[in-house]
C-alpha positions as a LaTeX table, in Angstrom:
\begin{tabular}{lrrr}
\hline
Residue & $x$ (\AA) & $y$ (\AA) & $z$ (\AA) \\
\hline
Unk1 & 19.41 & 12.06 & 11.53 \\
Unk2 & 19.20 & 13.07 & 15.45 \\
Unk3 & 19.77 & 15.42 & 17.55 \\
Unk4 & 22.85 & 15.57 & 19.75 \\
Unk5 & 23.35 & 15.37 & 22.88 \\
Unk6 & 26.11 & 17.72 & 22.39 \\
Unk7 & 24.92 & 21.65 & 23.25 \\
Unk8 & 26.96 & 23.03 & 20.10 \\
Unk9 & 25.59 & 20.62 & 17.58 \\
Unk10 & 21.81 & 20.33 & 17.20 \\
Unk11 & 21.32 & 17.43 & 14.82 \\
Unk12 & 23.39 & 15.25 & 12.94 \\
Unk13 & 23.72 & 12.30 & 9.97 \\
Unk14 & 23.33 & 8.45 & 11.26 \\
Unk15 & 25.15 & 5.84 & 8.94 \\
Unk16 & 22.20 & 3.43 & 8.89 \\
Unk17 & 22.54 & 1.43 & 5.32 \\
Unk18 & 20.50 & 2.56 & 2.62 \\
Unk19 & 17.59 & $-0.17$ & 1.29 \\
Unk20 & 16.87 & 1.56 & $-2.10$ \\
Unk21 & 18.98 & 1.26 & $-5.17$ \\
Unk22 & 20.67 & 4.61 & $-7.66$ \\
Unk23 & 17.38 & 5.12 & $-8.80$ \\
Unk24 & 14.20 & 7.48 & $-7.97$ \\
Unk25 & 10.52 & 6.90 & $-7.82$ \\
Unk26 & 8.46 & 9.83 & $-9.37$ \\
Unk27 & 9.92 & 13.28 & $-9.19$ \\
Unk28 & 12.69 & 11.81 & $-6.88$ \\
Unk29 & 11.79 & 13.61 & $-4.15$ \\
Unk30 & 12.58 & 10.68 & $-1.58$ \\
Unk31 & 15.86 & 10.13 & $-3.41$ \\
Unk32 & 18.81 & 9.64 & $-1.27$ \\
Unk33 & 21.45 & 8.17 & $-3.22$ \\
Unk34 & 25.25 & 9.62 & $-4.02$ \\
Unk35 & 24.83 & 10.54 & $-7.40$ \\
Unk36 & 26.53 & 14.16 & $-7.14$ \\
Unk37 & 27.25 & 15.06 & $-10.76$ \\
Unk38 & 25.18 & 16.98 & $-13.12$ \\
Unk39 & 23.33 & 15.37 & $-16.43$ \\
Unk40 & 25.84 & 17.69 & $-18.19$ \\
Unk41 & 28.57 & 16.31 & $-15.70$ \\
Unk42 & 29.45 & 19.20 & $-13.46$ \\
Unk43 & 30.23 & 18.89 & $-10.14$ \\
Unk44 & 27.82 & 19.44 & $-7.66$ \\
Unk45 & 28.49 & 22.28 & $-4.83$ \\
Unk46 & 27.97 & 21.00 & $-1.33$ \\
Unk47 & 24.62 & 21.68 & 0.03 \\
Unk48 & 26.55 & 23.45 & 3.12 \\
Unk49 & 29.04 & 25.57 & 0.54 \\
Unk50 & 27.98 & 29.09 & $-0.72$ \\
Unk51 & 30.59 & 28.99 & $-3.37$ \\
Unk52 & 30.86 & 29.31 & $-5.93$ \\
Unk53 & 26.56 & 30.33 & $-5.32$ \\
Unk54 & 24.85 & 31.18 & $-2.40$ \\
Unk55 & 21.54 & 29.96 & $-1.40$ \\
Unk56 & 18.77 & 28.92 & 1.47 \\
Unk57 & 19.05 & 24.94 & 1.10 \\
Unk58 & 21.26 & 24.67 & 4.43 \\
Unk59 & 21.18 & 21.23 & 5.95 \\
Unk60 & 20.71 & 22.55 & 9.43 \\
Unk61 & 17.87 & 24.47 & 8.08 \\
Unk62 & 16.17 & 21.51 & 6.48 \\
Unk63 & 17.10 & 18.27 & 8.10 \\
Unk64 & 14.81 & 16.06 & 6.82 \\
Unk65 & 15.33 & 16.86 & 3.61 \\
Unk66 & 18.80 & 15.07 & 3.37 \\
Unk67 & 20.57 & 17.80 & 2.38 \\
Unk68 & 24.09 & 15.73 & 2.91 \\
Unk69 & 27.57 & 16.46 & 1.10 \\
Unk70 & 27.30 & 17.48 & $-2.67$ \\
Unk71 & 24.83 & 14.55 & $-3.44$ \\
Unk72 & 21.56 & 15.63 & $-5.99$ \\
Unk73 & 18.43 & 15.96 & $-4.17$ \\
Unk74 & 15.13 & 17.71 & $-4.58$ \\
Unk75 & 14.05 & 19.22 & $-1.69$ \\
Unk76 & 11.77 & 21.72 & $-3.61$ \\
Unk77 & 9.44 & 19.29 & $-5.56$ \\
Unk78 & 11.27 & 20.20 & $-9.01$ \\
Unk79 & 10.66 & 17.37 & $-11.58$ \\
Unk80 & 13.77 & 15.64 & $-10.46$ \\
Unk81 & 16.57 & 15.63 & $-8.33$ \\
Unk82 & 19.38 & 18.42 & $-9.00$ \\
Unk83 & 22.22 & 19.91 & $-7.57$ \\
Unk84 & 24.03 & 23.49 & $-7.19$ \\
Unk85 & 26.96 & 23.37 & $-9.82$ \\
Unk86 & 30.65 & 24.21 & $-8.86$ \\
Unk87 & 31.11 & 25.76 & $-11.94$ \\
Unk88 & 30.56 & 29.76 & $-11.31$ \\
Unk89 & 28.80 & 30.28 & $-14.63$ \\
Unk90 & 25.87 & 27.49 & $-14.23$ \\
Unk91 & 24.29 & 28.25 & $-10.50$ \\
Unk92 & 22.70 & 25.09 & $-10.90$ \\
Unk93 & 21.03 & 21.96 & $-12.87$ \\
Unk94 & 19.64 & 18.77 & $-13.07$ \\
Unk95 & 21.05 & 15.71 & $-12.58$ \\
Unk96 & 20.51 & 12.53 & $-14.50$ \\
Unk97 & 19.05 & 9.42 & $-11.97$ \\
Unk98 & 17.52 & 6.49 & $-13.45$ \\
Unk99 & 14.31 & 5.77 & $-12.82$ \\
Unk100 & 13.30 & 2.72 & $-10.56$ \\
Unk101 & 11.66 & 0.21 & $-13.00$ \\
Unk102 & 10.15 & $-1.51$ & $-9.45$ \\
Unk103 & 6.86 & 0.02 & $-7.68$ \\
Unk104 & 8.06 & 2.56 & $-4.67$ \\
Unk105 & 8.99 & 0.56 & $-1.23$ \\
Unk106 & 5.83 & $-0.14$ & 0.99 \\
Unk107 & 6.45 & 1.04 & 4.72 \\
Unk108 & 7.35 & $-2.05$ & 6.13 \\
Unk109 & 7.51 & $-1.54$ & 10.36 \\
Unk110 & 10.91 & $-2.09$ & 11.83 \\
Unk111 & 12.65 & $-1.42$ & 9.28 \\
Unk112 & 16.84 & $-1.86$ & 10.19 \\
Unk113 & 18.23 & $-0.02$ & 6.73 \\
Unk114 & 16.88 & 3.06 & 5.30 \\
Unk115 & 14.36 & 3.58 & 2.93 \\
Unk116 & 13.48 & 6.79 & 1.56 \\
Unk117 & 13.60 & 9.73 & 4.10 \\
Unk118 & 13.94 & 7.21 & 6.97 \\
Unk119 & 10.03 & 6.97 & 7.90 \\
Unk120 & 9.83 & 3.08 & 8.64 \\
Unk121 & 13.11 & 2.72 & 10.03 \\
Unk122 & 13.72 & 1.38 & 13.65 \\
Unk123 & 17.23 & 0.01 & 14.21 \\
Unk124 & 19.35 & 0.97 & 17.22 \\
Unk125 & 22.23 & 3.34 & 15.59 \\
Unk126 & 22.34 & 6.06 & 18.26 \\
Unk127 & 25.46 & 7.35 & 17.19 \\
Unk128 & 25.97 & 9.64 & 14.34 \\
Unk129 & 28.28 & 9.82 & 11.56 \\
Unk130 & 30.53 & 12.07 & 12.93 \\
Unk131 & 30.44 & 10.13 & 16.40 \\
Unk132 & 27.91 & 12.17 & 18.12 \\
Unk133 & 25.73 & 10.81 & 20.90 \\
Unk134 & 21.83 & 10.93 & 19.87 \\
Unk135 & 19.87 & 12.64 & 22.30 \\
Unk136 & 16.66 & 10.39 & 23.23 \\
Unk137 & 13.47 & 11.70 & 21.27 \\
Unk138 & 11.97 & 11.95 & 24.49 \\
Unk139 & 14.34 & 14.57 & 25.83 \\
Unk140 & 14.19 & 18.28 & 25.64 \\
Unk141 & 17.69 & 18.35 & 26.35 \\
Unk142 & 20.03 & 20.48 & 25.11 \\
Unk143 & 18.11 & 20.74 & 21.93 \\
Unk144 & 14.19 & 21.82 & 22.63 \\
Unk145 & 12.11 & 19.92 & 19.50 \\
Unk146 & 8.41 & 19.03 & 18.71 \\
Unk147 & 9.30 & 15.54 & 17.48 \\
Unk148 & 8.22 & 13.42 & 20.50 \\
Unk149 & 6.81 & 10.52 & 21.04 \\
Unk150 & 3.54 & 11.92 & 22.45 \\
Unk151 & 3.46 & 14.03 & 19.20 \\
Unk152 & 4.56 & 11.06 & 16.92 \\
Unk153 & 2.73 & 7.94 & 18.44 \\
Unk154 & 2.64 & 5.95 & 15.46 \\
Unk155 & 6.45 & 6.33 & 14.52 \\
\hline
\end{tabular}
């Protein structure tokens, strides 16, 4: 993600090309893949719906969490990836990822596809998904942030 240089959207997605495989290390809480069905097989609710249930896990509220379309995730350290359900009578459940059978991805530098939450990654894309402009990390403008280079030297 970035943020815009657009004044009326803060941040946005980047279609960089994911380096992992469907499966999760651990609890899965660097798991960013497109599973977005249920172990039981409902439907998962889009992290920026609050229907059919409403709830705090907004993506503009937690960017780096990768909060994106209906996918499972598990931004709260739960013991795997899960999902809010569209189904009404199930608020919300866990969803069934394989587990990698490989050791978790050492941070390689310069990365050019993502891995994880995006840590190691240094490739060009400066436009987002939607088509939006990234604003430089240096620049305070029109979004004011903390992640700078003088705050982040070693990324």
């Amino acid at each position: 993600w970035c943020y815009t240089t657009d004044p009326n959207t803060r941040f946005d997605y980047c279609n960089i090309p994911e380096c992992e495989v469907e499966c999760m290390h651990c609890s899965g809480e660097n798991y960013h893949g497109v599973v977005a069905t249920t172990a039981s097989g409902l439907e998962c609710q889009r992290w920026d719906s609050q229907q059919p249930h409403s709830h705090g896990y907004l993506p503009e509220n937690f960017p780096e969490k990768d909060l994106k379309m209906n996918y499972c995730r598990n931004p709260d350290g739960e013991p795997r990836p899960w999902c809010f359900t569209t189904n009404p009578n199930k608020r919300w459940e866990f969803c069934d990822i394989p587990r990698c059978t490989t050791s978790p991805p050492v941070p390689a530098p310069g990365r050019q596809c993502l891995s994880g939450r995006g840590e190691d990654y240094r490739g060009k894309i400066s436009v987002t998904e939607s088509g939006n402009t990234c604003q430089h990390w240096s620049a305070q403008s029109p979004h004011r942030h903390a992640r700078t280079p003088e705050n982040y030297p070693c990324k």
